[in-house]
Backbone as JSON, one array per atom type, in Angstrom:
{
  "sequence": "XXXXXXXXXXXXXXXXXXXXXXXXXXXXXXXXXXXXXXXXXXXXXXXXXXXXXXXXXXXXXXXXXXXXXXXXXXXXXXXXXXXXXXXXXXXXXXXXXXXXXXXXXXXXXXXXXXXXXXXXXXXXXXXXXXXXXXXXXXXXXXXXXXXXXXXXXXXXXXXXXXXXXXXXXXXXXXXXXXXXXXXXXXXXXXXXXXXXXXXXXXXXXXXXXXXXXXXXXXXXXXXXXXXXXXXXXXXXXXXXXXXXXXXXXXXXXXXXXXXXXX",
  "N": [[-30.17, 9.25, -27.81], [-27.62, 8.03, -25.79], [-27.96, 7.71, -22.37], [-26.01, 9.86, -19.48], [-24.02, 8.04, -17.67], [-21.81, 8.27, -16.02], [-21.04, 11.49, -14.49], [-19.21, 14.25, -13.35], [-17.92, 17.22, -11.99], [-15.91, 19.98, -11.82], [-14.69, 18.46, -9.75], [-12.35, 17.58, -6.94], [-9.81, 16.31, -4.89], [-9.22, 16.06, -2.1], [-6.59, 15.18, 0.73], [-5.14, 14.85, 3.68], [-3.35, 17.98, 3.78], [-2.65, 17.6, 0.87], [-3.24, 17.46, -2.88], [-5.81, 15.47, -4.09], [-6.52, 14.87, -6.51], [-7.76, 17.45, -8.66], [-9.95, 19.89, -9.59], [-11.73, 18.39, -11.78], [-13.51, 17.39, -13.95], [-15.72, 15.42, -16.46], [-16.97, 13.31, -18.28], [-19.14, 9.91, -18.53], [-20.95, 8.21, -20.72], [-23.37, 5.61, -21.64], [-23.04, 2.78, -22.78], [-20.08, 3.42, -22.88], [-16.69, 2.95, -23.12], [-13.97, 3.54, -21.31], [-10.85, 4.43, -20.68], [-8.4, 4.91, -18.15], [-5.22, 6.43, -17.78], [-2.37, 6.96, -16.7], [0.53, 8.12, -14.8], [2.48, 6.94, -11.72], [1.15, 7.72, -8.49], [-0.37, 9.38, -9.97], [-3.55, 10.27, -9.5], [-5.09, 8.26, -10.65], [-6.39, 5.86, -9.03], [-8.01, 7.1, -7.22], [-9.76, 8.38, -8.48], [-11.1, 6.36, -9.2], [-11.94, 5.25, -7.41], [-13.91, 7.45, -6.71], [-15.67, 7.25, -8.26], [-17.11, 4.83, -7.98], [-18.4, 5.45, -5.74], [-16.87, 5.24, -3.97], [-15.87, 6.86, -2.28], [-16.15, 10.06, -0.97], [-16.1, 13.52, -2.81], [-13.84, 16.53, -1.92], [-14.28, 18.73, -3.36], [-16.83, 19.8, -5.5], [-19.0, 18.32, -8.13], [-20.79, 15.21, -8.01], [-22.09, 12.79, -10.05], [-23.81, 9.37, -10.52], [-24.97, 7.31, -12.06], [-27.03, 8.47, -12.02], [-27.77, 9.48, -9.69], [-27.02, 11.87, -7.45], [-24.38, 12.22, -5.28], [-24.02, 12.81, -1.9], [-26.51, 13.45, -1.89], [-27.87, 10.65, -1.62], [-28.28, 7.85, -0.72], [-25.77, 5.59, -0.41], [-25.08, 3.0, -0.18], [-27.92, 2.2, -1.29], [-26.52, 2.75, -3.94], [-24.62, 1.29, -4.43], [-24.53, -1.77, -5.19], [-25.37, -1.19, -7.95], [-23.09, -1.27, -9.12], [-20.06, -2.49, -10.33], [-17.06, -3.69, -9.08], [-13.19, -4.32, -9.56], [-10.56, -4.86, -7.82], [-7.19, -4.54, -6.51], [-7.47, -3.72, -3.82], [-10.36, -4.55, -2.79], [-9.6, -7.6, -3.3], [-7.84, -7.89, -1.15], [-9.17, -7.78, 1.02], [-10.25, -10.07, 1.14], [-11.98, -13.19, 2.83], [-10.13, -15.44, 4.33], [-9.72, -18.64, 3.46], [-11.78, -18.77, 1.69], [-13.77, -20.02, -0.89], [-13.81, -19.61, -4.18], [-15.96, -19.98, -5.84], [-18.08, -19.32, -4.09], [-17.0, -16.88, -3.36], [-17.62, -15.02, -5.61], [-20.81, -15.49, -5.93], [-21.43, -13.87, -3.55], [-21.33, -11.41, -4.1], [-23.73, -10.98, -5.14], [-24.69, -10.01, -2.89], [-23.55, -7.63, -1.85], [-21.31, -8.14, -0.57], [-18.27, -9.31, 1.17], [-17.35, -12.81, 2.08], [-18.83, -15.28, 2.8], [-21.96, -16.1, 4.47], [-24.94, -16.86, 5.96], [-26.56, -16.29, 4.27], [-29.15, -17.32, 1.51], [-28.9, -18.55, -1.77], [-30.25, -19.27, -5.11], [-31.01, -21.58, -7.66], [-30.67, -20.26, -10.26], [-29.1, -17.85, -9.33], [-26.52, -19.35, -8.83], [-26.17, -20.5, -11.12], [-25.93, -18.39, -12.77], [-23.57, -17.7, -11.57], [-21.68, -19.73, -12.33], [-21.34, -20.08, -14.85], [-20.27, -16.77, -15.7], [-17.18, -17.29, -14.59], [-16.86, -19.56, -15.95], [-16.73, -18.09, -18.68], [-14.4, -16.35, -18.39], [-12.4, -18.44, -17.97], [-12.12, -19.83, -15.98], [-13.6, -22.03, -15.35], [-12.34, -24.5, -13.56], [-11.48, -23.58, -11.21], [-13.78, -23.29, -9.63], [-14.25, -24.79, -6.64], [-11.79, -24.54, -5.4], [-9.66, -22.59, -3.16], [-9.25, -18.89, -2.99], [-7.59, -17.69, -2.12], [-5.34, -19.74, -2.88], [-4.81, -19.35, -5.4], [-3.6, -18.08, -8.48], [-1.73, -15.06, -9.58], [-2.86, -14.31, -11.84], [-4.75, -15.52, -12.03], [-6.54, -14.99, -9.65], [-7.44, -11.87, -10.65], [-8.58, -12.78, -12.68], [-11.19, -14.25, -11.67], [-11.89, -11.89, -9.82], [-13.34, -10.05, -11.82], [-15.21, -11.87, -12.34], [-16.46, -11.84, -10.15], [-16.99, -9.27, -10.47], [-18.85, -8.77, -12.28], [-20.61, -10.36, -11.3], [-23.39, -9.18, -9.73], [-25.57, -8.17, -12.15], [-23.95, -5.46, -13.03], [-24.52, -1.79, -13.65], [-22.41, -0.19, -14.73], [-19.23, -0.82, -14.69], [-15.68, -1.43, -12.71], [-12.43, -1.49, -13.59], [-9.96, -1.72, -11.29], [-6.49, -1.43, -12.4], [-6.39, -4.22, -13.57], [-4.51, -5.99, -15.01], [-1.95, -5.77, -13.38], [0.97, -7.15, -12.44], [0.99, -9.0, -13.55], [2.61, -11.62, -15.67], [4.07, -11.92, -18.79], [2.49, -13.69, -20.76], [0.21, -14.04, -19.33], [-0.99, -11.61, -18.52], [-1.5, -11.03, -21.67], [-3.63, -12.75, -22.31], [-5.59, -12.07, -20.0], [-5.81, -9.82, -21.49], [-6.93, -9.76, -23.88], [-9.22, -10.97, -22.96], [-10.87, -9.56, -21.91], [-10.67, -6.97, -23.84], [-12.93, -8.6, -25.5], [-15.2, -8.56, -23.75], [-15.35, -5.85, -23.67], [-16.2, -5.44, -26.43], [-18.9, -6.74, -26.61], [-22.13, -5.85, -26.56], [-23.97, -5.61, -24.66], [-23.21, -5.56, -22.43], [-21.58, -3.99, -19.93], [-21.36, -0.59, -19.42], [-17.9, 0.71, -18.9], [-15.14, 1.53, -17.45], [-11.67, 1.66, -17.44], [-8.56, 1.17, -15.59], [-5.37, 2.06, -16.18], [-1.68, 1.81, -15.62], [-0.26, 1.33, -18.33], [-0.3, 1.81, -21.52], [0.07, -0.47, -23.5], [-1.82, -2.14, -22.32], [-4.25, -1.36, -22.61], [-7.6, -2.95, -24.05], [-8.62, -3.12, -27.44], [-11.53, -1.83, -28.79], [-11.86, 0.08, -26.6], [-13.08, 2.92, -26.66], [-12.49, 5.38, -25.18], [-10.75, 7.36, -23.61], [-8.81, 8.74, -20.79], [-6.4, 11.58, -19.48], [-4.29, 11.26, -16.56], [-2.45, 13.06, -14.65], [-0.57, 14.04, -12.07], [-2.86, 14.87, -10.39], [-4.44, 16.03, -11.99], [-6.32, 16.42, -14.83], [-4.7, 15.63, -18.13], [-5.55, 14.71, -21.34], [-8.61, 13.77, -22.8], [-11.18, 12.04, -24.16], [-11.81, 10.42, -27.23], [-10.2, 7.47, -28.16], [-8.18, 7.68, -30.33], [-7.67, 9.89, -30.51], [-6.73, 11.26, -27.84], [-4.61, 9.55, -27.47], [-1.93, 10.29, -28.35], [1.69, 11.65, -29.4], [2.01, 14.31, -28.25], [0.47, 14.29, -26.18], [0.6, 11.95, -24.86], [3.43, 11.91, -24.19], [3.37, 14.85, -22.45], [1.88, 13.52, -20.27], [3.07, 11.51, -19.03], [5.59, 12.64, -18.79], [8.11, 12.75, -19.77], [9.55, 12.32, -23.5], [7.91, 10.59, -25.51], [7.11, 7.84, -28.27], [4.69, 6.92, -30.32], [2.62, 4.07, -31.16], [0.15, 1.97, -33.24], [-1.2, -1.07, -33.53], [-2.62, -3.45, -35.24], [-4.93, -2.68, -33.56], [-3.84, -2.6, -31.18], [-2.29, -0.3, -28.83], [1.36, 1.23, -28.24], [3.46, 2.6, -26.64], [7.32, 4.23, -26.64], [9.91, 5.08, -25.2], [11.46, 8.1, -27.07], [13.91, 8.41, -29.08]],
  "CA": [[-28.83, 9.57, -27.3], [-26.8, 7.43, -24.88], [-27.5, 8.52, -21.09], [-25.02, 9.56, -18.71], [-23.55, 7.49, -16.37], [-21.1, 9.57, -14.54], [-20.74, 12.81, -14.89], [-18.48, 14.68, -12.6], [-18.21, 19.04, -12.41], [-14.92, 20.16, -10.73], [-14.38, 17.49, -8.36], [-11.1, 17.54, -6.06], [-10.06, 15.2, -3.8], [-7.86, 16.26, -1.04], [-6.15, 14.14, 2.04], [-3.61, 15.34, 4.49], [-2.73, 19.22, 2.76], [-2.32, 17.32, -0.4], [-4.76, 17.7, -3.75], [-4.88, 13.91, -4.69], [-7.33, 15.2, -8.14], [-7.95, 18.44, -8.89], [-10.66, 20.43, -10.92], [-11.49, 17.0, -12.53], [-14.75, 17.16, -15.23], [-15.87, 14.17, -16.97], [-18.82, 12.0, -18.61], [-18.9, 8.7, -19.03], [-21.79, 8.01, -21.52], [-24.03, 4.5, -21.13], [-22.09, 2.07, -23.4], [-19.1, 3.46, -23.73], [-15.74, 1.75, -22.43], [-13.61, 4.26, -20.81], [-9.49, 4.43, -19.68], [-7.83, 5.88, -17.08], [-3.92, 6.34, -18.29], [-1.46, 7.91, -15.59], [2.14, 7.4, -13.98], [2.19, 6.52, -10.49], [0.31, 8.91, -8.2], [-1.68, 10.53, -10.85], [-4.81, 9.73, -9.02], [-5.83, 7.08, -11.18], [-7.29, 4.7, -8.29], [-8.88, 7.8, -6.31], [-10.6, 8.89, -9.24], [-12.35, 5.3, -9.79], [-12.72, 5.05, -5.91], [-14.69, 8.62, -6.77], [-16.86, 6.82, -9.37], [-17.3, 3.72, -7.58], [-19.25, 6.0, -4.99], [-16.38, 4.9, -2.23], [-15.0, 8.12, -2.08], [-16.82, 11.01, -1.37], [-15.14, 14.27, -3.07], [-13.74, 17.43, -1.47], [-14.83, 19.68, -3.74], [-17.33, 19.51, -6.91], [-20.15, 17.62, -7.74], [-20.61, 13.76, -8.78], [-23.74, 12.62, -9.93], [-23.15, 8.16, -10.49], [-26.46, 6.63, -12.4], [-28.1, 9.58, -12.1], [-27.64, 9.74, -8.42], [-26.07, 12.51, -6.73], [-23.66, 12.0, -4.49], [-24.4, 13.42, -0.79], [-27.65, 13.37, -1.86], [-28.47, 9.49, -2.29], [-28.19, 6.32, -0.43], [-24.56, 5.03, -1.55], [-24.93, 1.73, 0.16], [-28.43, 1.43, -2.52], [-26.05, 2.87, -4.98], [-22.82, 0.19, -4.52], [-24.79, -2.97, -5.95], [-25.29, -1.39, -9.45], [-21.55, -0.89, -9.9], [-18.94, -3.67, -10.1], [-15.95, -3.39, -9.12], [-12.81, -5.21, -9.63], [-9.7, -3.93, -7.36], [-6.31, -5.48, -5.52], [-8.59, -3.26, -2.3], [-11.07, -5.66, -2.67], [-9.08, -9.19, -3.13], [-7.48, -7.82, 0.2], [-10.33, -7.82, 1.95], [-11.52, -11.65, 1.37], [-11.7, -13.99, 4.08], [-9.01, -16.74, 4.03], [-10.43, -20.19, 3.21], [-12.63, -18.59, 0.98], [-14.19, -20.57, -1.83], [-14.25, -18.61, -5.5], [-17.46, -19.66, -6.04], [-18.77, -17.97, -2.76], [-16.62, -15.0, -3.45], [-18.72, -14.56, -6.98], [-21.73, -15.66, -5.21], [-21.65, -13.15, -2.13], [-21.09, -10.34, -5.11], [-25.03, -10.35, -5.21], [-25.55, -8.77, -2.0], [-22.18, -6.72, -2.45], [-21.0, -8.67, 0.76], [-17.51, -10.72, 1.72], [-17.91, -14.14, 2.91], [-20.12, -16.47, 2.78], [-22.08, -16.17, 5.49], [-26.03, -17.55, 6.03], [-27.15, -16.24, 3.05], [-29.31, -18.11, 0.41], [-28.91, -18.32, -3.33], [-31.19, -19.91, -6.15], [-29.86, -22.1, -8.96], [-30.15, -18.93, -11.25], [-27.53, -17.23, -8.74], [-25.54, -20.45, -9.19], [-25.79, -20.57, -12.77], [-25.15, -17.18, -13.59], [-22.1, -17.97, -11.3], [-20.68, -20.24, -13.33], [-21.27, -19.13, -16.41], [-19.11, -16.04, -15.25], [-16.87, -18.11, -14.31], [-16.59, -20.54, -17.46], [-16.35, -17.23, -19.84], [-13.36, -15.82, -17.4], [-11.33, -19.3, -17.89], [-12.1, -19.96, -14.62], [-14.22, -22.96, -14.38], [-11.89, -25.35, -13.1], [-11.48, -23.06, -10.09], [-14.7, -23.04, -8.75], [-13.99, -25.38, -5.41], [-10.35, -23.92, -5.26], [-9.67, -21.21, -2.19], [-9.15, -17.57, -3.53], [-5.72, -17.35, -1.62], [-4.68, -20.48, -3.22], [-4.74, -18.66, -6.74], [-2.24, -17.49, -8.83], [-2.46, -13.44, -9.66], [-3.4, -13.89, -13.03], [-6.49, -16.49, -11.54], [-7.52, -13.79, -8.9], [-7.55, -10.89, -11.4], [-10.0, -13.1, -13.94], [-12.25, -14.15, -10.65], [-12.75, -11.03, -9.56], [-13.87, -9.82, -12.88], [-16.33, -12.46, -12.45], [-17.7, -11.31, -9.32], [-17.72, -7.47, -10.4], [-20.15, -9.12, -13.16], [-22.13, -10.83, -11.01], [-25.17, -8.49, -10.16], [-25.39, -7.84, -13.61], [-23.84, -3.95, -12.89], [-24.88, -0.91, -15.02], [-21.21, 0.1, -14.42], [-17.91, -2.07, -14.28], [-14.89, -0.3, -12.98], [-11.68, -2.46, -13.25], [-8.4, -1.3, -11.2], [-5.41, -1.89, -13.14], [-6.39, -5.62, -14.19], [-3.08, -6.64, -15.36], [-0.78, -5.48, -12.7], [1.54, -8.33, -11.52], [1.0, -10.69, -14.36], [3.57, -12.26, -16.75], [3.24, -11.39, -20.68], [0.79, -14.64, -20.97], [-1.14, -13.76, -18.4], [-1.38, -10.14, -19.2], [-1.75, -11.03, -23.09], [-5.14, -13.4, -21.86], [-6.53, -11.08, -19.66], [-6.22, -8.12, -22.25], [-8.12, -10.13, -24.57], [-10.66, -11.41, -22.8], [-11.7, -7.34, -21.4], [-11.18, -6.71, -25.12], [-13.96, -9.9, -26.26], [-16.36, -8.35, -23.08], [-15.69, -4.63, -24.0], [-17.14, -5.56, -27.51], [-20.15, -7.12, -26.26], [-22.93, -4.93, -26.74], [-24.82, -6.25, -23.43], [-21.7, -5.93, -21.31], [-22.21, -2.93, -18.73], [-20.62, 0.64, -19.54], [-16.58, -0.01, -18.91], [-13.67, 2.06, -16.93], [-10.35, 0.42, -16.79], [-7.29, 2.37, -15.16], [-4.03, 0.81, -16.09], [-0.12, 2.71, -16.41], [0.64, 1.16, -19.55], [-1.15, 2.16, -23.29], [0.08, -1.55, -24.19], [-2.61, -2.74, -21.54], [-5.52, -1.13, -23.28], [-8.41, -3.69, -24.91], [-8.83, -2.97, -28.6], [-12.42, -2.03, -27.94], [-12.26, 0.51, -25.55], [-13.54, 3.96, -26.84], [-12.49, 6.56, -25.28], [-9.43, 7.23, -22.91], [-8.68, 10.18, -20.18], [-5.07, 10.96, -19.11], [-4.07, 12.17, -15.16], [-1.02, 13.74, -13.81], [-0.55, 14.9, -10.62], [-4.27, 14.95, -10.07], [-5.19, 16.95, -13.31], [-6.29, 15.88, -16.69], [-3.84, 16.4, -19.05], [-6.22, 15.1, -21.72], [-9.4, 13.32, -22.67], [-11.47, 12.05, -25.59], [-11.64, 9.29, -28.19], [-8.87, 6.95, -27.68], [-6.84, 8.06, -31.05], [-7.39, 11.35, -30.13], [-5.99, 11.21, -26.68], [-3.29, 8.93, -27.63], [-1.06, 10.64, -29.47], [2.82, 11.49, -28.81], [2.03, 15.27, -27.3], [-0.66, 13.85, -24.84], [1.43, 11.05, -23.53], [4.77, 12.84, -23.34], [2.97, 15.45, -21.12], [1.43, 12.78, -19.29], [4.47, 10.47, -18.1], [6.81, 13.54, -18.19], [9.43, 12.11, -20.64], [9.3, 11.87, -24.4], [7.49, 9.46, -26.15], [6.23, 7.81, -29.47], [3.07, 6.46, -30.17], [2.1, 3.46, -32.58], [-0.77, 1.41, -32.85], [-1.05, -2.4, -34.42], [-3.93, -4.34, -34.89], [-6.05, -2.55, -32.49], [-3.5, -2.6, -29.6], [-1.08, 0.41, -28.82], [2.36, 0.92, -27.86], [4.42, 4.02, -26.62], [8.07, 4.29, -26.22], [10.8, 6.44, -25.18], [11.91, 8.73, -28.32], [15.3, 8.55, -29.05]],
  "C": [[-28.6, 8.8, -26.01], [-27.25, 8.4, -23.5], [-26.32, 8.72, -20.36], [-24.8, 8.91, -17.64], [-22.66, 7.28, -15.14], [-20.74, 10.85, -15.35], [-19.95, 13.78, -13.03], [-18.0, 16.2, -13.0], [-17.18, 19.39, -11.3], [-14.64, 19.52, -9.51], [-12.86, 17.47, -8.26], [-11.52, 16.52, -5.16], [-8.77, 15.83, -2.37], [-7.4, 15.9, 0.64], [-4.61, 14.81, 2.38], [-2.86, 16.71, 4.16], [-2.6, 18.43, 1.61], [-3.7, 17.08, -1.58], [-4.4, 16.22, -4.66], [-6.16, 13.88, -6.5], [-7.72, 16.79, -7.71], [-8.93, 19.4, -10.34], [-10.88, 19.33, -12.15], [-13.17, 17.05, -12.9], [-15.0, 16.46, -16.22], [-16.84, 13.86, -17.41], [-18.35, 11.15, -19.28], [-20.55, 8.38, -19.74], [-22.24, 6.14, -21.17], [-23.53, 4.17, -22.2], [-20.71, 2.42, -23.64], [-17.66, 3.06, -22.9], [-14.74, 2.91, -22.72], [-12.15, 3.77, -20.42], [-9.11, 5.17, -19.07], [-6.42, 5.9, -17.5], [-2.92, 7.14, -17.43], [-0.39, 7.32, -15.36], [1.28, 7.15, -12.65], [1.91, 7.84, -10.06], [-0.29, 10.03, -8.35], [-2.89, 10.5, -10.25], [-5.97, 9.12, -9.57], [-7.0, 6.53, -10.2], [-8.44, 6.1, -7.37], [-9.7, 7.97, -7.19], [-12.27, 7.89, -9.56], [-12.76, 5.42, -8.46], [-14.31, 6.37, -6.0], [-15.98, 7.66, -7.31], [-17.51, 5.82, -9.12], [-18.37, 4.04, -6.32], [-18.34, 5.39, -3.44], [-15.7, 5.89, -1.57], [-15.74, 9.61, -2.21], [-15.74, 12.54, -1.76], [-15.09, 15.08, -1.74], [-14.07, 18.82, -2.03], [-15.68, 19.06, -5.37], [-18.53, 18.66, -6.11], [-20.44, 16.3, -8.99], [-21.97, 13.26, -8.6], [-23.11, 10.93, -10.97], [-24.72, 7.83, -10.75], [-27.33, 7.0, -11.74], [-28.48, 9.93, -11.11], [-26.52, 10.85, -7.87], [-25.28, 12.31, -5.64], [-23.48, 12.98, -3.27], [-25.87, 13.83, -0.82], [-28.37, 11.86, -2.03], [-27.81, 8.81, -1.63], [-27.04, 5.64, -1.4], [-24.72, 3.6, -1.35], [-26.05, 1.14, -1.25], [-27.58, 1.36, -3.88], [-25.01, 2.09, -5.32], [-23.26, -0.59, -5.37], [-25.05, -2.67, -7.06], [-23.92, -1.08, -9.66], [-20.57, -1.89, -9.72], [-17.62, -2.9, -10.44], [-14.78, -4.46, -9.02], [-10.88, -4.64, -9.29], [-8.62, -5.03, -6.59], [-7.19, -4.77, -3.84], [-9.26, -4.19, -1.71], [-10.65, -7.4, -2.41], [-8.57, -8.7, -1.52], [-8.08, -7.85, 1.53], [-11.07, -9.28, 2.16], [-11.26, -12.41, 2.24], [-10.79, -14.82, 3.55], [-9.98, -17.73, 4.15], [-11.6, -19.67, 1.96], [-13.07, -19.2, -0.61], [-14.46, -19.66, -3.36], [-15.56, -18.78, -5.72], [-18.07, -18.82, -5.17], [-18.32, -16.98, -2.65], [-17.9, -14.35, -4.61], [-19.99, -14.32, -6.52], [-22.59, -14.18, -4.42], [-21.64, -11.63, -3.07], [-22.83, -9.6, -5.15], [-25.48, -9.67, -4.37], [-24.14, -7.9, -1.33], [-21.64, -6.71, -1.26], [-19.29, -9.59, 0.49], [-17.53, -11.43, 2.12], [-18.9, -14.09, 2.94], [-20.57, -16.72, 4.08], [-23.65, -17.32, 5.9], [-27.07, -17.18, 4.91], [-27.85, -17.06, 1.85], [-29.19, -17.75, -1.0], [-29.57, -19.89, -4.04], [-30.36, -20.25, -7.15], [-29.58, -21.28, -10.12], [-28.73, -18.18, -10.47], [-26.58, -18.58, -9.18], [-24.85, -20.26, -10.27], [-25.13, -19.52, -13.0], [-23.44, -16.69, -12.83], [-21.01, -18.47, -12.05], [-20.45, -20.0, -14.46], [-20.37, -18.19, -16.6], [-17.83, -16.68, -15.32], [-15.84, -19.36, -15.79], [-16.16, -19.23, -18.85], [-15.14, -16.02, -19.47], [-12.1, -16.63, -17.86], [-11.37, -19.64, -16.56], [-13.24, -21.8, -13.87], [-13.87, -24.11, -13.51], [-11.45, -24.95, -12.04], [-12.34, -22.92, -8.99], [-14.78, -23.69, -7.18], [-12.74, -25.26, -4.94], [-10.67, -22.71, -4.05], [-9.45, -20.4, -2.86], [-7.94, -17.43, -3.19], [-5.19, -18.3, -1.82], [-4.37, -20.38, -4.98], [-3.14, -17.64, -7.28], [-3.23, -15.85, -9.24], [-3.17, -13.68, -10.78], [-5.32, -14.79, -12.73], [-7.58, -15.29, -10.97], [-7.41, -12.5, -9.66], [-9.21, -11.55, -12.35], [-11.67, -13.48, -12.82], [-12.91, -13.47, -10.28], [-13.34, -10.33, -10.78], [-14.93, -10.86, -12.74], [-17.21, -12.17, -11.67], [-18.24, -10.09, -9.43], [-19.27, -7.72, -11.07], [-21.46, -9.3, -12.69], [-23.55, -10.39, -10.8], [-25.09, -7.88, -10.99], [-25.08, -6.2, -13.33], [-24.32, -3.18, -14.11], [-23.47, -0.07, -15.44], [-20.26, -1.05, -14.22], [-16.72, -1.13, -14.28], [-13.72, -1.36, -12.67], [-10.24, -1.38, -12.98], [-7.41, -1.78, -11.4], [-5.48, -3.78, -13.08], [-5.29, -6.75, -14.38], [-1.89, -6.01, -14.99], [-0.13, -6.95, -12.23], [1.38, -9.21, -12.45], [2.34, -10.66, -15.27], [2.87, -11.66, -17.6], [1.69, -12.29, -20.78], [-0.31, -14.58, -20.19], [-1.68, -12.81, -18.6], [-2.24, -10.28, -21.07], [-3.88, -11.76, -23.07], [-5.7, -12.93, -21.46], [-6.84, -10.06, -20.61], [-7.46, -8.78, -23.65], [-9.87, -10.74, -24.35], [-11.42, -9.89, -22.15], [-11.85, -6.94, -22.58], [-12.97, -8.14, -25.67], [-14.95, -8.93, -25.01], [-16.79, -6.65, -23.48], [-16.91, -4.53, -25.43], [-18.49, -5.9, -27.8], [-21.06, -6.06, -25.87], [-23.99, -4.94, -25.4], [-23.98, -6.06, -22.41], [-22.31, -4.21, -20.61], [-21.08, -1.82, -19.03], [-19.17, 0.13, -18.52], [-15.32, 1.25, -18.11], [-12.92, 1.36, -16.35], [-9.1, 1.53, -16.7], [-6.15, 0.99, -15.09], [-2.92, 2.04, -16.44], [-0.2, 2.58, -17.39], [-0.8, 1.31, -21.01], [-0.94, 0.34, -23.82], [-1.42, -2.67, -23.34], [-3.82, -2.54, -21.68], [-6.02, -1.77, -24.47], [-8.14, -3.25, -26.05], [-10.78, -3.05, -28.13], [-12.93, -0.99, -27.3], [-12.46, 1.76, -26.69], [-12.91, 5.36, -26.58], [-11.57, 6.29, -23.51], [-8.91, 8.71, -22.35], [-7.26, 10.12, -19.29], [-4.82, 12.13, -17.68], [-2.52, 12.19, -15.37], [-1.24, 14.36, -12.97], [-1.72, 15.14, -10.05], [-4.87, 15.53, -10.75], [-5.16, 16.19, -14.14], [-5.68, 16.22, -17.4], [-4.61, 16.27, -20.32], [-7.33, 14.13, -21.74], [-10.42, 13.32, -23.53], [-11.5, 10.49, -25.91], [-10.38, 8.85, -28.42], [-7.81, 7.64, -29.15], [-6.76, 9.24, -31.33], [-6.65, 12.03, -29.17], [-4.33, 10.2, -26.99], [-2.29, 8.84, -28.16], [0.52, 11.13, -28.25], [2.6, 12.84, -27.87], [1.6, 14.98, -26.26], [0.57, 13.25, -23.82], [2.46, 11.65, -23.3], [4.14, 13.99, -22.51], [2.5, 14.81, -19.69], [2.01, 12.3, -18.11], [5.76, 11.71, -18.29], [8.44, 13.64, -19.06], [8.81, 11.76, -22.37], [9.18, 10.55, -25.4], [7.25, 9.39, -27.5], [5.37, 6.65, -29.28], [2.9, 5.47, -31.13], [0.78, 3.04, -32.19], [-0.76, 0.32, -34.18], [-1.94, -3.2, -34.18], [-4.37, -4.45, -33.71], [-5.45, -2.14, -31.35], [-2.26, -1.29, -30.01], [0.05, 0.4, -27.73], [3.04, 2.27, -27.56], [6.14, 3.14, -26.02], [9.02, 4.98, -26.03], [11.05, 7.01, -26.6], [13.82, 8.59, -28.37], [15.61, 9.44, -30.7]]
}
């Protein structure tokens, strides 16, 4: 049987009087490729920040590759988890080289500083890199990238210390269709890969979910509305409770679609 690799037991999160998750119980199983599905300030991004070990809760208890949380060294616990966030791109130095963003991923650092790396770090840079669409970027700045570039980059650096975890925040925000349509397939081609590192991707839209992914958990307001095997969760009751407004539900070679009901 599959271990767990988060498991979470009434966890809340709460900032300023406000409950930004609430009574929130979960397991994410070792292979299995996970969504997050919410409107805006469902507490999608807090939830991964939770899982990502950057967020400690307010109530409950989060145990992250088998580490408890307030009991365990988070800084040892950051470098097995990749992450891949607009948080993060906001944080990179200017002038910064993509390769040395990917690079600096191994010691779960920004900038390139005096650090050495071995032609295996290299390699398994580029390689990243080359199976992203990205290799013709590698001597390019990071803030000279288009969104859909710095979305597939950082997916290369979450990769880089091979994580036992990959948690991607909304991936394909800000892109065009073709950009969106490329990224969703290439997260679908890595989800399928049997070697690829247990998977949570938080995106608004149901049309933005791989073909691939497994199993799919839906917030509102900081509660689960529901949670399960994606064509179990993804039906028209779920999502119309979800987003608040009635929906319907299809699904077409692999990829689904909701839209208002009329």
């Amino acid at each position: 049987m599959a271990g767990e690799v988060l498991r979470l037991r009434g966890v809340g999160v709460k900032r300023g009087g406000s409950d930004l998750l609430r009574d929130v119980t979960w397991t994410v199983n070792e292979g299995d490729r996970w969504v997050i599905v919410g409107p805006n300030g469902a507490g999608k991004t807090t939830l991964l920040q939770v899982a990502a070990a950057l967020l400690h809760p307010s109530a409950g208890r989060v145990e992250i590759l088998e580490e408890e949380i307030g009991r365990t060294d988070v800084f040892e616990l950051r470098p097995r988890i990749g992450i891949a966030s607009a948080a993060v791109a906001e944080r990179v130095p200017a002038g910064e080289k993509v390769i040395d963003l990917v690079l600096t991923a191994s010691y779960a650092i920004l900038g390139r500083w005096r650090e050495e790396y071995d032609s295996t770090d290299l390699g398994r840079a580029v390689a990243l890199l080359e199976a992203l669409g990205c290799a013709d970027l590698i001597k390019r700045d990071f803030d000279t990238l288009s969104e859909g570039e710095r979305k597939r980059v950082q997916i290369a650096r979450a990769l880089m210390p091979d994580p036992e975890l990959l948690l991607l925040d909304e991936p394909a925000a800000g892109l065009d269709v073709g950009g969106r349509e490329d990224l969703v397939d290439r997260i679908g081609r890595l989800a399928e890969d049997p070697d690829a590192p247990t998977t949570v991707m938080v995106t608004h839209h149901v049309e933005e979910v791989p073909d691939g992914f497994t199993h799919a958990l839906l917030l509102r307001r900081g509660e689960v509305v529901a949670q399960g095997k994606v064509d179990e969760v993804f039906t028209r009751e779920h999502l119309t409770a979800c987003f608040g407004v009635p929906l319907t539900v299809d699904r077409q070679n692999g990829r689904w679609y909701a839209r208002v009901a009329r």
